[in-house]
C-alpha positions as CSV (number, residue, x, y, z in Angstrom):
1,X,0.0,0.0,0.0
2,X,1.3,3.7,-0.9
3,X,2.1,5.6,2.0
4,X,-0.1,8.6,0.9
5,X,-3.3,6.0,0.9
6,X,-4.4,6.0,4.1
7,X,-3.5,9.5,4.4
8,X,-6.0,10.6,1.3
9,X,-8.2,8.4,2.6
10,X,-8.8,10.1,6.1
11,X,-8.6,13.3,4.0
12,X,-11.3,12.4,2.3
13,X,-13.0,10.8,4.9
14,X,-12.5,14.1,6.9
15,X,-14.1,16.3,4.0
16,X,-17.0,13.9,4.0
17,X,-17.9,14.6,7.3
18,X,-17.0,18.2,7.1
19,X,-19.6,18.4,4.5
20,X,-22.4,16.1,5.9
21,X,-21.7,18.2,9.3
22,X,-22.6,21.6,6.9
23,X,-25.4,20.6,5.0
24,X,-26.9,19.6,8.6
25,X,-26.3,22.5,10.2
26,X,-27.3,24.7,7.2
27,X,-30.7,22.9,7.1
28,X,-31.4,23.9,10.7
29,X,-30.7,27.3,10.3
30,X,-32.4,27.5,7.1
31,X,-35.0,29.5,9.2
32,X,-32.6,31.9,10.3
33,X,-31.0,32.6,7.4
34,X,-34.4,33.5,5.9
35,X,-35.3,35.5,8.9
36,X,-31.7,37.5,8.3
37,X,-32.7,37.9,4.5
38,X,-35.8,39.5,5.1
39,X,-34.4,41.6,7.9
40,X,-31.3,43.2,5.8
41,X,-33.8,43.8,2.4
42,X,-35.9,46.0,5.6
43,X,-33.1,47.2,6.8
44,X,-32.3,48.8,3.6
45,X,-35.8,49.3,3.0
46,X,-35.7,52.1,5.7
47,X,-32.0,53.2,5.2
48,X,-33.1,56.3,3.0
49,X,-35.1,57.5,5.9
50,X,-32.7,57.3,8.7
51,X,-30.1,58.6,6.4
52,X,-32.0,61.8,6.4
53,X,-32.6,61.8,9.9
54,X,-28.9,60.9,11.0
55,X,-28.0,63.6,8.8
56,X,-30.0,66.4,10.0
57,X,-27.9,65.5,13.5
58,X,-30.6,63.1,14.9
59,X,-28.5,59.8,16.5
60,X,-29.0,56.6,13.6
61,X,-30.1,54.7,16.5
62,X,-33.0,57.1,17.9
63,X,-33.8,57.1,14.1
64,X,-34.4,53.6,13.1
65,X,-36.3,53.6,16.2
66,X,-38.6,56.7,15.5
67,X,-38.9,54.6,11.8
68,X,-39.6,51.2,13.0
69,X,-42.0,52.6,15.6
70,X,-43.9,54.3,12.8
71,X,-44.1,51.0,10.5
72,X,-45.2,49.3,13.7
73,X,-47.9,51.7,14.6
74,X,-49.1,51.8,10.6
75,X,-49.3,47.9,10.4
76,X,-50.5,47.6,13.9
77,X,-53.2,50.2,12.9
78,X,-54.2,48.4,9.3
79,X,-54.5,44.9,11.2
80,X,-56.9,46.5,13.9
81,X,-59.1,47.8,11.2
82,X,-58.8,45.1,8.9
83,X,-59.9,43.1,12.0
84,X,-62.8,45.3,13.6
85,X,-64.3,45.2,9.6
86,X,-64.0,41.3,9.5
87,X,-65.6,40.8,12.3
88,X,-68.3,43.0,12.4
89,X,-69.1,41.3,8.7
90,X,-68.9,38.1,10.1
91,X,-71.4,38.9,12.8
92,X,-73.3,40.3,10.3
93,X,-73.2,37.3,8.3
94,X,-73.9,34.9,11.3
95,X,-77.0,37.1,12.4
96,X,-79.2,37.2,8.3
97,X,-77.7,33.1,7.8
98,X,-81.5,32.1,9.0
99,X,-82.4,34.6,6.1
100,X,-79.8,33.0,3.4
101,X,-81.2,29.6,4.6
102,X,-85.0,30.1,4.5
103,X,-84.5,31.3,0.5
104,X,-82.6,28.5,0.2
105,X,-84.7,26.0,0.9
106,X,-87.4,27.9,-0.7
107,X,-85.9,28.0,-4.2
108,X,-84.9,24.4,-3.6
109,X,-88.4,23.3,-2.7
110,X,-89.7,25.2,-5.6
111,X,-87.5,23.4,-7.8
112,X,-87.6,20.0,-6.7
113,X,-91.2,20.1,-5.3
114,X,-89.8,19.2,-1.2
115,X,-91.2,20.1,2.3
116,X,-87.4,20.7,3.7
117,X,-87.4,23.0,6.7
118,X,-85.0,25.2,7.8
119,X,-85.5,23.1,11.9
120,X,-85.0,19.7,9.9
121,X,-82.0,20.8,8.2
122,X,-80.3,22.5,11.3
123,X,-81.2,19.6,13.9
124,X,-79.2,17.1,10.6
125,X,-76.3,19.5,10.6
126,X,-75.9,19.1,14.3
127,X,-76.8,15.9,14.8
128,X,-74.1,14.8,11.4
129,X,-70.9,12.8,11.8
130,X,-69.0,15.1,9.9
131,X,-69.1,18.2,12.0
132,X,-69.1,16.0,15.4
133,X,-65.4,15.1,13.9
134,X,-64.6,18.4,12.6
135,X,-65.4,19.9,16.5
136,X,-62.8,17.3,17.8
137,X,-60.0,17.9,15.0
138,X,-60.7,21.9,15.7
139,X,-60.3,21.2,19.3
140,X,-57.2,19.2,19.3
141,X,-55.3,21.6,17.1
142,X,-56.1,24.6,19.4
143,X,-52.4,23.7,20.8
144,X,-51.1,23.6,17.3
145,X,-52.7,26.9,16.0
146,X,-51.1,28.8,19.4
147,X,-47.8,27.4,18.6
148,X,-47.9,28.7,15.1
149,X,-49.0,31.7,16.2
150,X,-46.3,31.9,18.7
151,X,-43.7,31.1,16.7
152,X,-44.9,33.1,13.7
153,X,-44.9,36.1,16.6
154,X,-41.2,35.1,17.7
155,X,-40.0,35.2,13.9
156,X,-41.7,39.0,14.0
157,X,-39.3,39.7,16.5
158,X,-36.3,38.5,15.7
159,X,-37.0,40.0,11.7
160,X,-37.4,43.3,13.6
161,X,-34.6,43.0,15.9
162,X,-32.0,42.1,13.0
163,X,-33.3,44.6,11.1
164,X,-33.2,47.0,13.6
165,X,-29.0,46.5,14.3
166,X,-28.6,46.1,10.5
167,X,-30.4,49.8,9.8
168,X,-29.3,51.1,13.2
169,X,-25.3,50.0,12.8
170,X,-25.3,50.4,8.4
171,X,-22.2,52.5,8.6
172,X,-20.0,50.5,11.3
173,X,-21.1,46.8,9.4
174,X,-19.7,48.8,6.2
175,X,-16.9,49.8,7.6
176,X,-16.2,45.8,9.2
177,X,-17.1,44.7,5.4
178,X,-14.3,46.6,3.9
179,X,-11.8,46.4,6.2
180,X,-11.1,42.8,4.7
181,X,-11.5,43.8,1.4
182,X,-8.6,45.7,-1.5
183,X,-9.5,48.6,-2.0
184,X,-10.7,48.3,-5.2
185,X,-13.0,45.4,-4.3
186,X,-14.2,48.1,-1.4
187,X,-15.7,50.3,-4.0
188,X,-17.6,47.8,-5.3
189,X,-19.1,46.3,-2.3
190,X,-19.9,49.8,-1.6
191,X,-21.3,50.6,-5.2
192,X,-23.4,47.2,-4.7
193,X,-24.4,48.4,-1.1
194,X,-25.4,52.2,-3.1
195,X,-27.6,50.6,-5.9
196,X,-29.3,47.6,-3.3
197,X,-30.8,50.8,-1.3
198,X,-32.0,52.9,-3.9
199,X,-33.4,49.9,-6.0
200,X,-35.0,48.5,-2.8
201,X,-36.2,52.4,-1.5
202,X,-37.6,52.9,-4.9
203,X,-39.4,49.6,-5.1
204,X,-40.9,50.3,-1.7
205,X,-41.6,53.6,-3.1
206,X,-43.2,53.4,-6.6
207,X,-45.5,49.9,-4.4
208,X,-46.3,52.4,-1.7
209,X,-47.6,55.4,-4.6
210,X,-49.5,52.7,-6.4
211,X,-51.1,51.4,-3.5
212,X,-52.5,54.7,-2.2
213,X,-53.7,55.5,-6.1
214,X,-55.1,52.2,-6.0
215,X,-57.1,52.4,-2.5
216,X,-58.3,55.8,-3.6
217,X,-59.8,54.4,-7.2
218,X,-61.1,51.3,-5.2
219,X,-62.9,53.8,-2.4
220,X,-64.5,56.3,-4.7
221,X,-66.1,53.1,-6.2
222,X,-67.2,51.6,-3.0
223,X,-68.7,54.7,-2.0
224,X,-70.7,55.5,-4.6
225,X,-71.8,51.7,-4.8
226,X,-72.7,52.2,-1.0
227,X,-70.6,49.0,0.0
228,X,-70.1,49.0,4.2
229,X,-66.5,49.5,5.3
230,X,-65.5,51.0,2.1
231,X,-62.2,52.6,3.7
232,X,-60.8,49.3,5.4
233,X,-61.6,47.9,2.1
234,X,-59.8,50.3,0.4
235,X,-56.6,50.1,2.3
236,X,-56.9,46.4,1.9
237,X,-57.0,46.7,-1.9
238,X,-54.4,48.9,-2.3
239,X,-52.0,47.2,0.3
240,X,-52.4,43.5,-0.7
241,X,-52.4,43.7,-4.8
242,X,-49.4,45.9,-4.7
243,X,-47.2,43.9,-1.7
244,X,-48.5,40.5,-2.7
245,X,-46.6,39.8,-6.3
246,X,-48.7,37.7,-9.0
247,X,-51.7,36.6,-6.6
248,X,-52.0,40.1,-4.7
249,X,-54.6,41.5,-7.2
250,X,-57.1,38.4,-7.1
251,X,-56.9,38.1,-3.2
252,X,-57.5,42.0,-3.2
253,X,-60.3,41.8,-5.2
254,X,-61.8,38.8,-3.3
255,X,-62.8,40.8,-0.3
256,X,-64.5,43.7,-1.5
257,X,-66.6,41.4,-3.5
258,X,-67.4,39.2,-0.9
259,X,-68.6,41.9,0.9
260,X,-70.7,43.3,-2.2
261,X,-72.1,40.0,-3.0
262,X,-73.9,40.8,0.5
263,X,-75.2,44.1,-0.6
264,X,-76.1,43.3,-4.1
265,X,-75.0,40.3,-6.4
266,X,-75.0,43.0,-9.0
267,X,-72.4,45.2,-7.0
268,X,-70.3,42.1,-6.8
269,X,-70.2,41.9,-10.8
270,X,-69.0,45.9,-10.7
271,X,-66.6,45.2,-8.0
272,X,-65.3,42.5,-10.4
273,X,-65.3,44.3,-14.0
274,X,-63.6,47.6,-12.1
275,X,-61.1,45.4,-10.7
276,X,-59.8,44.1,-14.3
277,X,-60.0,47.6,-15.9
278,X,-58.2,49.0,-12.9
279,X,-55.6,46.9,-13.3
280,X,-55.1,46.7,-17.2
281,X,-54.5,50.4,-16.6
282,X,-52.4,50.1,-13.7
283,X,-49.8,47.6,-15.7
284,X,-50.0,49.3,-18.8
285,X,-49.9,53.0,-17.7
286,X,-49.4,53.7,-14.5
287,X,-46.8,51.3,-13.4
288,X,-44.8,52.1,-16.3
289,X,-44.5,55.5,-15.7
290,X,-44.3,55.3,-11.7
291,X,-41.2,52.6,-12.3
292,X,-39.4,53.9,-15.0
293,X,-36.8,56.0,-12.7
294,X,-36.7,53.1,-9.5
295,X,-37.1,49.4,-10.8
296,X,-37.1,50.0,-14.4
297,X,-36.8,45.8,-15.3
298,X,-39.1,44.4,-18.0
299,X,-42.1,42.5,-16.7
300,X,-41.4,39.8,-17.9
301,X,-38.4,39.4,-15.7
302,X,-40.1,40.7,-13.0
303,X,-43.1,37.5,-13.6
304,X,-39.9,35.3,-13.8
305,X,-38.3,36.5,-10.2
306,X,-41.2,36.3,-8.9
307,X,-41.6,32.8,-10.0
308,X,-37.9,31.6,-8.8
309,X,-37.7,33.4,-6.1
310,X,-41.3,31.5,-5.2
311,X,-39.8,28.2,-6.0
312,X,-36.5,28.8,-4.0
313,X,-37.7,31.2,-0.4
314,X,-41.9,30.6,-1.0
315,X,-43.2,33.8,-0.2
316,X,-40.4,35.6,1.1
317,X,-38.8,35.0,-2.6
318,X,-41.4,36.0,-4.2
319,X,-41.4,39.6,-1.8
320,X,-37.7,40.4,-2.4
321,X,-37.4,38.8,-5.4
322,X,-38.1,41.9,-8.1
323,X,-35.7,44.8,-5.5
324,X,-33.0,41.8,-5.7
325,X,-33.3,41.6,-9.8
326,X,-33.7,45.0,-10.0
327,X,-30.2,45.7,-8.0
328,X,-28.6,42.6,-9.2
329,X,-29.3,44.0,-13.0
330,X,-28.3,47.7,-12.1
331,X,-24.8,46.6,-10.7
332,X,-24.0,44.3,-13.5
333,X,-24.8,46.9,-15.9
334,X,-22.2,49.3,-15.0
335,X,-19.7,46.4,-15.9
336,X,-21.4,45.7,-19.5
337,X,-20.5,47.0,-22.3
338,X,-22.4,48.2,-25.3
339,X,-22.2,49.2,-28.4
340,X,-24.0,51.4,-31.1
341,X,-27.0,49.2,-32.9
342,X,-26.7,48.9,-36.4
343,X,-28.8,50.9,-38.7
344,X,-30.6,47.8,-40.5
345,X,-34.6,47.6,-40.7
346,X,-34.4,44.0,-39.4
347,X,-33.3,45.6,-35.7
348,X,-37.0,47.0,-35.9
349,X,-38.8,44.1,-37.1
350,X,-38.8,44.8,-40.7
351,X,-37.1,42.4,-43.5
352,X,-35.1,43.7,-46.0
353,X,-36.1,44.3,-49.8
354,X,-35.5,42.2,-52.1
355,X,-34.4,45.0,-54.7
356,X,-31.6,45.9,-51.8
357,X,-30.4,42.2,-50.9
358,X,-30.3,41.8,-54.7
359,X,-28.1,45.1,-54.9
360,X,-26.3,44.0,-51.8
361,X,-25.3,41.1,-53.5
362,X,-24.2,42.9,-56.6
363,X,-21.5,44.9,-54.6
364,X,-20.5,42.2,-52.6
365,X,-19.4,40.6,-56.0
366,X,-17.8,43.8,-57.4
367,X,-15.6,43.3,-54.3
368,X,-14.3,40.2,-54.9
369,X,-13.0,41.0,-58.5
370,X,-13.8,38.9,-61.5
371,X,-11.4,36.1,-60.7
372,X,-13.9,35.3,-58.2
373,X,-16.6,35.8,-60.0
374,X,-15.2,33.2,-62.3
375,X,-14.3,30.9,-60.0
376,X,-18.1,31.2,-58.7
377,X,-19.6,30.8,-62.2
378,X,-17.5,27.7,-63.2
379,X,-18.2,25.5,-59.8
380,X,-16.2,23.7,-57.9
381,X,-16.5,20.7,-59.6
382,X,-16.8,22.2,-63.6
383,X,-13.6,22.2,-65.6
384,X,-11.3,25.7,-67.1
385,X,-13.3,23.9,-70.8
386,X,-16.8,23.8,-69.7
């Protein structure tokens, strides 16, 4: 046996291990790395606001608090409203059901000619198997729907409590970052750092501008279709179609018709056909316009982030997945170089003539000379005599 064998072979036993022990421990901090994403795409998020603050001589660290306090309060605020609306529906709902169940049953026994009653069909759905087994699957996940919720509250935290150092200590983690680095790699990392804020501040930005033209559009229509809780249905429009990529618009639109569809079927059909117009115009004009200057990326790269950023994080991904395209393609494009396009009609979809390919071709032979053309005309395989 060599004497480096059993050497390599520990080495590579050794590496094994090393691996096996990293691809364990990066599965159970998968959570935490997620958490730590989210937090620094916040943190820079807010970094255009404390920036302002720090430099008016406010401390950074009373200023990302003074920030984060006034996020909290806002989404503290939307969830309290969004609540008290939801509930006072449902208690609406729960209070006309004997109405919704008495037309039932009438169209149904006008239509199959049957003497149901609304006590003999409430006295089945108590009395049925199903929802005796449904109350005892609802009871033995109470524990399981507190944990979720706790833990769901303790990933809150720690989102806010990384983001808070990240925002709070942005020039001193800077400063750590490049003191490993060349120089000329630290004006880079810097650059990088530059674009990931503005691309991030602007996406929060132009989302933020669109909501509030969104809500507003949504609210005038509400009001004038005299749908209850028309500003908490607003703010829920606006908020979730333009922070919710792909989906958002559908699960904004959801509500408010819901809601209609108690009023007036007919008002849910308005809901509906405003909600498609509204947002033809919104991806066509508006958004255009309103992203042209902060995440100007095509959408179909934007759908396409969305998707694999989806597919890789679930929803985080798809939440961070267009300000991390759009900063990922604005750094790489300071490093790509271009060139002046051609003047030719096929750059703008348009073929070429056949008079001017014919002439094209003409001058391409006056350039060869005429022993070319000779050689062309007689073929590779004809003889000087033919």
């Amino acid at each position: 046996m060599p004497r480096w064998l059993p050497r390599a072979m520990v080495l590579a036993l050794a590496l094994y291990a090393c691996f096996q022990l990293g691809s364990w421990a990066f599965h159970q901090l998968i959570g935490l790395l997620i958490n730590i994403l989210i937090a620094f795409f916040l943190a820079l998020a807010v970094e255009p606001a404390v920036g302002r603050m720090a430099a008016r001589g406010m401390r950074r660290g009373l200023a990302t608090f003074l920030v984060f306090i006034a996020v909290l309060v806002v989404g503290v605020g939307f969830v309290v409203l969004l609540g008290s609306m939801l509930a006072g529906q449902i208690i609406d709902m729960v209070e006309d059901f004997p109405k919704y169940l008495d037309s039932v049953i009438r169209w149904i026994n006008g239509i199959f000619h049957t003497e149901l009653s609304r006590v003999e069909v409430q006295d089945s759905l108590l009395r049925s198997d199903w929802l005796r087994k449904y109350v005892q699957n609802s009871a033995s996940g109470v524990l399981d729907v507190s944990a979720t919720v706790l833990g769901g509250l303790f990933k809150l935290l720690t989102i806010f409590l990384f983001s808070f150092y990240f925002a709070a200590d942005g020039p001193r983690l800077r400063r750590a970052l490049c003191s490993v680095l060349p120089p000329a790699k630290q004006a880079e990392v810097l650059r990088a750092w530059e674009i990931a804020v503005d691309k991030t501040g602007g996406y929060l930005y132009s989302r933020g501008l669109m909501a509030l033209i969104s809500g507003a559009a949504h609210f005038v229509l509400l009001e004038i279709l005299g749908v209850p809780y028309a500003p908490a249905l607003a703010v829920w429009v606006g908020l979730v179609s333009q922070f919710i990529p792909t989906i958002g618009t559908y699960l904004a639109g959801a509500l408010p018709m819901l809601i209609a569809f108690t009023e007036n079927p007919w008002y849910a059909l308005w809901v509906l056909g405003f909600v498609v117009v509204y947002q033809q115009f919104e991806n066509y004009v508006l958004q255009p316009k309103l992203t042209a200057k902060t995440v100007d990326i095509h959408p179909a790269v934007a759908f396409g982030s969305v998707v694999a950023g989806t597919a890789l994080l679930g929803a985080v991904g798809a939440l961070i997945a267009i300000p991390a395209i759009a900063t990922l393609q604005a750094f790489l494009g300071a490093y790509v170089r271009r060139y002046d396009v051609t003047d030719d009609p096929r750059v703008h979809g348009h073929h070429r003539p056949r008079a001017s390919r014919a002439l094209a071709q003409i001058r391409g032979a006056l350039r060869r000379g005429p022993g070319a053309r000779d050689t062309d005309a007689s073929g590779p395989g004809s003889s000087p005599e033919a």
